[in-house]
DRENDO-1510 file (C-alpha; in Angstrom, 1 decimal, always signed):
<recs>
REC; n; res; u; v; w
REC; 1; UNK; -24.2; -1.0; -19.0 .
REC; 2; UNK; -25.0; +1.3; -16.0 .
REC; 3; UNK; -23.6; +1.8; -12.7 .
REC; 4; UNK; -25.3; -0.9; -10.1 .
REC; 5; UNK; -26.2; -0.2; -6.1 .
REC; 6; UNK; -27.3; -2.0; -3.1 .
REC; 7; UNK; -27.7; -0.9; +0.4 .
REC; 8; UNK; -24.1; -2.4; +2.1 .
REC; 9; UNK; -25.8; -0.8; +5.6 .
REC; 10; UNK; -29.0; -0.3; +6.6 .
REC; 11; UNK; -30.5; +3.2; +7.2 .
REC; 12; UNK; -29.5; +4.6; +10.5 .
REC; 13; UNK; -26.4; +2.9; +10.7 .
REC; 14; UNK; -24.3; +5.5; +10.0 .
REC; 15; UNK; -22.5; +8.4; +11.5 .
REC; 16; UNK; -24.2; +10.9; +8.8 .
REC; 17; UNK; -21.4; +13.7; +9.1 .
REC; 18; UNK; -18.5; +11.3; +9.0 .
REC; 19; UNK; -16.5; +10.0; +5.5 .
REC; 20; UNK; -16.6; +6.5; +4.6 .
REC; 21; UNK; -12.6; +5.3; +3.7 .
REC; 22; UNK; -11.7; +2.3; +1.7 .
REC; 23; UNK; -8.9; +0.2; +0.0 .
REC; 24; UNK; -8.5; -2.6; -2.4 .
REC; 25; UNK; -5.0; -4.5; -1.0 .
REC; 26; UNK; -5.2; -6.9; -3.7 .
REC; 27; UNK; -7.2; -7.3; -6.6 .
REC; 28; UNK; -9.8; -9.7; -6.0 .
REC; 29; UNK; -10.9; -7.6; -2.4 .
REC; 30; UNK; -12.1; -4.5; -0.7 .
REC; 31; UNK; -12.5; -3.5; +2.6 .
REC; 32; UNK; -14.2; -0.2; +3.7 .
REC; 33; UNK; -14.8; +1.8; +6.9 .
REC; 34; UNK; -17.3; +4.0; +8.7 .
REC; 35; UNK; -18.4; +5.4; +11.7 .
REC; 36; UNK; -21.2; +4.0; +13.5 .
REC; 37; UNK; -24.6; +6.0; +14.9 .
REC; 38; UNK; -23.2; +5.4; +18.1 .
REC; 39; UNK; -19.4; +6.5; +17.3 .
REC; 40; UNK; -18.6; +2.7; +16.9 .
REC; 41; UNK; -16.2; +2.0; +13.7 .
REC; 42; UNK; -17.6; -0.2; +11.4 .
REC; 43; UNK; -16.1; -2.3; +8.6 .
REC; 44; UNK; -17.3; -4.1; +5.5 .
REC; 45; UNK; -14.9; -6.4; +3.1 .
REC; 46; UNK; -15.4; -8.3; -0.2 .
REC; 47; UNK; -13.5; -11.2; -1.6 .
REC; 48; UNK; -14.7; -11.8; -4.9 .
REC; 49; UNK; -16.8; -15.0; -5.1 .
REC; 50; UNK; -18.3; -14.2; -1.7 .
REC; 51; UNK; -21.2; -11.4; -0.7 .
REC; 52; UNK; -20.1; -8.6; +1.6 .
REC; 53; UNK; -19.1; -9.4; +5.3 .
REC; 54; UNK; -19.3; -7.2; +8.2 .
REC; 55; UNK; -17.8; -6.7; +11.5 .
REC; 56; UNK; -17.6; -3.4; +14.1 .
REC; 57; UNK; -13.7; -3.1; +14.5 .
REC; 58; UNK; -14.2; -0.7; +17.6 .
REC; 59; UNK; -17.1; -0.4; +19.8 .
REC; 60; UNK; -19.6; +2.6; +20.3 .
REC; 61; UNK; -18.1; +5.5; +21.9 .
REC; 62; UNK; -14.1; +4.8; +20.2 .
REC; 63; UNK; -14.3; +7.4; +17.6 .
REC; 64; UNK; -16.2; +11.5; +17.0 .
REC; 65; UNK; -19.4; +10.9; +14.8 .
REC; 66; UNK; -18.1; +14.4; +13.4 .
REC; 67; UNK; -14.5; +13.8; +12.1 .
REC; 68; UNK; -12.8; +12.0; +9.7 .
REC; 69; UNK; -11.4; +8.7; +8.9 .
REC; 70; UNK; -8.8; +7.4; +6.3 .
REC; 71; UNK; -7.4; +4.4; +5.2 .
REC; 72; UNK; -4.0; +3.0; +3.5 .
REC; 73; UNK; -2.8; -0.4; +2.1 .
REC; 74; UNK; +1.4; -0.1; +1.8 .
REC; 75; UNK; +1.6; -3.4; +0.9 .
REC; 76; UNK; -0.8; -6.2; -0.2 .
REC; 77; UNK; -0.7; -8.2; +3.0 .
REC; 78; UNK; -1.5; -5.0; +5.2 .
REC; 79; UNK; -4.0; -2.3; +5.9 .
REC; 80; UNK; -4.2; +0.7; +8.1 .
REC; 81; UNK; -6.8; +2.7; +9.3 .
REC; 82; UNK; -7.2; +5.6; +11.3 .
REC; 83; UNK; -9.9; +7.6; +12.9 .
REC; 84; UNK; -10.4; +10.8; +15.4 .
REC; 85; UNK; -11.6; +9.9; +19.0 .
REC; 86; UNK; -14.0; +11.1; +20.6 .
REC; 87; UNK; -12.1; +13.6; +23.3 .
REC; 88; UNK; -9.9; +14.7; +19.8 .
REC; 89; UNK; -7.1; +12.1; +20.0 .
REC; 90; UNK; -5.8; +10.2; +17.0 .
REC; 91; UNK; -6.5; +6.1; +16.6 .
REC; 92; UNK; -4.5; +3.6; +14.4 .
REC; 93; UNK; -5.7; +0.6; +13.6 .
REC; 94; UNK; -3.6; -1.6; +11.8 .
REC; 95; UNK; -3.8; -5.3; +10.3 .
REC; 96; UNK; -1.3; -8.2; +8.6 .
REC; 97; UNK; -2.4; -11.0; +6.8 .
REC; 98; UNK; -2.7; -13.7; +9.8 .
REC; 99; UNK; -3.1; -11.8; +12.5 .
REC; 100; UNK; -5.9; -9.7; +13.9 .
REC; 101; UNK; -6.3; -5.9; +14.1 .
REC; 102; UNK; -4.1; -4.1; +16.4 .
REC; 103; UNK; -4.7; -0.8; +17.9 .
REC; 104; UNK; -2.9; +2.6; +18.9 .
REC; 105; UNK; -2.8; +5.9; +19.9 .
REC; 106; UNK; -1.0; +7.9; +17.5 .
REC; 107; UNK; -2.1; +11.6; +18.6 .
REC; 108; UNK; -3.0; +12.2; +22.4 .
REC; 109; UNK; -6.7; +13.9; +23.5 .
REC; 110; UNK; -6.8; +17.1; +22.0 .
REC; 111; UNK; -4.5; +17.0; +18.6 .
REC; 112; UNK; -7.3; +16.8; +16.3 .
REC; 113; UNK; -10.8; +18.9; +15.7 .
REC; 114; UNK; -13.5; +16.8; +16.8 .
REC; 115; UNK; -15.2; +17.8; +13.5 .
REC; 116; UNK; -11.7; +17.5; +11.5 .
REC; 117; UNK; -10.8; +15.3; +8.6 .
REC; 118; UNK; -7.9; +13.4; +7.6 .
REC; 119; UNK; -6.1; +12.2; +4.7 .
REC; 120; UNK; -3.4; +9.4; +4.1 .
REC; 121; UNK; -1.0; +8.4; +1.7 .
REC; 122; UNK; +1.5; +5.6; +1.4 .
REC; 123; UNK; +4.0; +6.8; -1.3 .
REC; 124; UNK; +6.3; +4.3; -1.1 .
REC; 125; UNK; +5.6; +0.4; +0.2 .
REC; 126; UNK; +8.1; +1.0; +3.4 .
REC; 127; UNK; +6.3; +4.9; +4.7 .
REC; 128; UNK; +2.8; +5.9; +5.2 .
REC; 129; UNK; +1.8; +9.8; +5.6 .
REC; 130; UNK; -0.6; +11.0; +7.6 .
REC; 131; UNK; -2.4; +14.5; +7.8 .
REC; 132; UNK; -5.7; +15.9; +9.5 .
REC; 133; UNK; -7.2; +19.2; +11.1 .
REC; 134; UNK; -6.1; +20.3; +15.1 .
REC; 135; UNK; -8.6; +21.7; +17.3 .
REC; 136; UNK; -6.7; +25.1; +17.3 .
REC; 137; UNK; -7.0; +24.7; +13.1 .
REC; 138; UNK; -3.8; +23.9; +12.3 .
REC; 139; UNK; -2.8; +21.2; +9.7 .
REC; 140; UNK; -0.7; +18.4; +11.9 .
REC; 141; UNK; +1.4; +15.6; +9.9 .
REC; 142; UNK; +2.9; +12.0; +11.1 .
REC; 143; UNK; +4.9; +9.8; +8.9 .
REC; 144; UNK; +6.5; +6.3; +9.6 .
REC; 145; UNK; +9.3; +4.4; +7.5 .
REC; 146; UNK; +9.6; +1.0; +8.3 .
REC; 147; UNK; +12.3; +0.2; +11.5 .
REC; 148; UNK; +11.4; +3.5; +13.0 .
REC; 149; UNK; +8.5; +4.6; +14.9 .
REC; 150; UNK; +5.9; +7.1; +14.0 .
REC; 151; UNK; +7.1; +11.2; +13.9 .
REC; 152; UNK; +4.9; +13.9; +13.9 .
REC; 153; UNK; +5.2; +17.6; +12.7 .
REC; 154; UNK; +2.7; +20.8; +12.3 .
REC; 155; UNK; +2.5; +21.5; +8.3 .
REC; 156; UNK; +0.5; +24.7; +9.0 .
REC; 157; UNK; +0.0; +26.5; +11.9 .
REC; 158; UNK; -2.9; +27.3; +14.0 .
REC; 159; UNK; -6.2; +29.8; +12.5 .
REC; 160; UNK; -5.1; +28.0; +8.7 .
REC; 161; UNK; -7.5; +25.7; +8.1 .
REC; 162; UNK; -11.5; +25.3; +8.9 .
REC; 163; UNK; -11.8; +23.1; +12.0 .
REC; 164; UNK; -15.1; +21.2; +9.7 .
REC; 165; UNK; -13.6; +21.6; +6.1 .
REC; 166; UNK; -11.8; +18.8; +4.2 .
REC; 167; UNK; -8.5; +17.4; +3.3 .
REC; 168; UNK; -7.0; +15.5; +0.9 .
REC; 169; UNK; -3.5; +14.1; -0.4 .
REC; 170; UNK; -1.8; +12.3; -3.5 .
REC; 171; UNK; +1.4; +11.1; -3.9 .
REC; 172; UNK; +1.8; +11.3; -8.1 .
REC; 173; UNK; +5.2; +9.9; -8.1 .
REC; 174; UNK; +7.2; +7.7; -5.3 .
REC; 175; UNK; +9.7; +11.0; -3.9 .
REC; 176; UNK; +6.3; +13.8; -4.2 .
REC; 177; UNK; +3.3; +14.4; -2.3 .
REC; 178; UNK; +0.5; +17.2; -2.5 .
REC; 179; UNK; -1.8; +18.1; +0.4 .
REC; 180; UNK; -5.0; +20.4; -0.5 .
REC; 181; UNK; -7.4; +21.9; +2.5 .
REC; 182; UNK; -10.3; +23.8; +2.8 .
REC; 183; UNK; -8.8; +27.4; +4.2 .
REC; 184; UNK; -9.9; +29.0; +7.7 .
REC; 185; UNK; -12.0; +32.0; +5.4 .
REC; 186; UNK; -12.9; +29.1; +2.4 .
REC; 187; UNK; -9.9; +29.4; +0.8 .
REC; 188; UNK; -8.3; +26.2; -0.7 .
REC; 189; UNK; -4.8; +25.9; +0.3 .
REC; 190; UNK; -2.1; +24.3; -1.1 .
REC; 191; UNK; +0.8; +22.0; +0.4 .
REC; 192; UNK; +3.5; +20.0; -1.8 .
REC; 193; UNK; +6.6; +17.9; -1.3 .
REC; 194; UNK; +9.5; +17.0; -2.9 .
REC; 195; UNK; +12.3; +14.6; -1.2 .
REC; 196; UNK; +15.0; +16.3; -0.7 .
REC; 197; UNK; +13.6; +19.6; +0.2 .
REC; 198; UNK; +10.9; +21.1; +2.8 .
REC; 199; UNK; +7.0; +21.4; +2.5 .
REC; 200; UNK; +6.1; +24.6; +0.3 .
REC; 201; UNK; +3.1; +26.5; +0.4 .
REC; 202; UNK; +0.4; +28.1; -2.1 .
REC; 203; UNK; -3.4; +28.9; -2.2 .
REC; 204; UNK; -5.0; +27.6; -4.5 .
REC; 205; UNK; -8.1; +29.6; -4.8 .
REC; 206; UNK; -9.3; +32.7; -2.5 .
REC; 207; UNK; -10.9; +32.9; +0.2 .
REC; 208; UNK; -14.9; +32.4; -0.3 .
REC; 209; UNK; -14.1; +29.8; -2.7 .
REC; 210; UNK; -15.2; +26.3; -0.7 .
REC; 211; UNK; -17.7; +25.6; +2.4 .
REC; 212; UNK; -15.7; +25.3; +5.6 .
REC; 213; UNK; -17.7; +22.8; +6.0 .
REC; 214; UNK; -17.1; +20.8; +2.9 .
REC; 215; UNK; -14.9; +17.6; +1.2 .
REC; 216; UNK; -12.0; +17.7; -1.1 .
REC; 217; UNK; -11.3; +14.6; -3.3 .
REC; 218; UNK; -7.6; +14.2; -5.1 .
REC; 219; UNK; -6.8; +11.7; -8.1 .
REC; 220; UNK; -3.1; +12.1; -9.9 .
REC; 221; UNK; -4.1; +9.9; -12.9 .
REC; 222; UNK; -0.6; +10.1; -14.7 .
REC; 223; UNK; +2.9; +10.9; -12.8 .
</recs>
């Protein structure tokens, strides 16, 4: 059998230099995430039995039709999403089962690149991680563990990564995670964690080897 497609949104309904983010929570569902034409953020979610629904979780003008977008589920009964503003801030965006989407700002005007991406992992069901690009091109990380509020640190500094190029992150076993970014001269660089001890650093391949403007995508299919 071949791989099936349909058009999910119709042409010009898109940011076309944003990523898309999704997540299945539970088995039978998925829920997915864009930005809008208009810098809206838009979102799609199946439940199976039932065609796609659609509804715009935050209005035109809310997020940069240039940066990123990323989405985790911790837990089956939640989802959070998060997105750069337009003016460079951070947005969370976070649902329970029963209640509707509430809304944050995790990073003031100016933390991120208006053209910067971000990834997010959730390594254990009680902490999510969250990385993306700053306007001055340094890598900036926030992480939360349930009972505490959010914390925020700089895992590279400024002039190390492309203000356009991608990120990306895994977490291959519950105390490990692995960050990969597209460099400042094309580079891929390297960023991994094990509890216990601090963030270590490598590149990965040299300079000239990716687009700064380019994606990164990350699987760990075994531990």
């Amino acid at each position: 059998m071949g791989w099936n497609q349909f058009l999910l949104s119709a042409a010009g309904g898109s940011a076309t230099s944003s990523p898309v983010a999704a997540v299945s929570r539970i088995p039978n569902s998925m829920e997915m995430w864009y930005v809008g034409a208009q810098g809206s953020v838009e979102d799609s979610f199946w439940y199976d039995g039932a065609t796609w629904q659609h509804f715009q979780l935050a209005p035109p003008g809310s997020a940069s039709p240039n940066g990123g977008i990323a989405a985790v589920s911790r837990i089956p009964n939640s989802m959070e999403l998060w997105y750069v503003g337009p003016n460079g801030s951070i947005e969370d965006r976070f649902w329970y089962d029963g209640s509707n989407w509430q809304t944050f700002q995790l990073a003031p005007p100016g933390s991120a690149a208006l053209t910067g991406k971000i990834a997010a992992v959730s390594r254990i069901p009680n902490s999510m991680e969250l990385w993306w690009i700053g306007g001055d091109g340094s890598v900036q990380g926030a992480f939360w563990y349930e009972g505490s509020n959010w914390q925020r640190y700089q895992l590279a500094p400024p002039g190390s990564a492309s203000a356009t190029g991608g990120i990306a992150a895994v977490s291959r076993i519950p105390n490990s995670m692995e960050v990969w970014y597209v460099g400042a001269r094309g580079s891929i660089e390297d960023c991994f964690w094990y509890e216990g001890g601090n963030w270590q650093t490598f590149e990965l391949a040299p300079p000239g080897s990716a687009s700064a403007t380019g994606g990164i995508a990350a699987v760990s299919r075994i531990p």
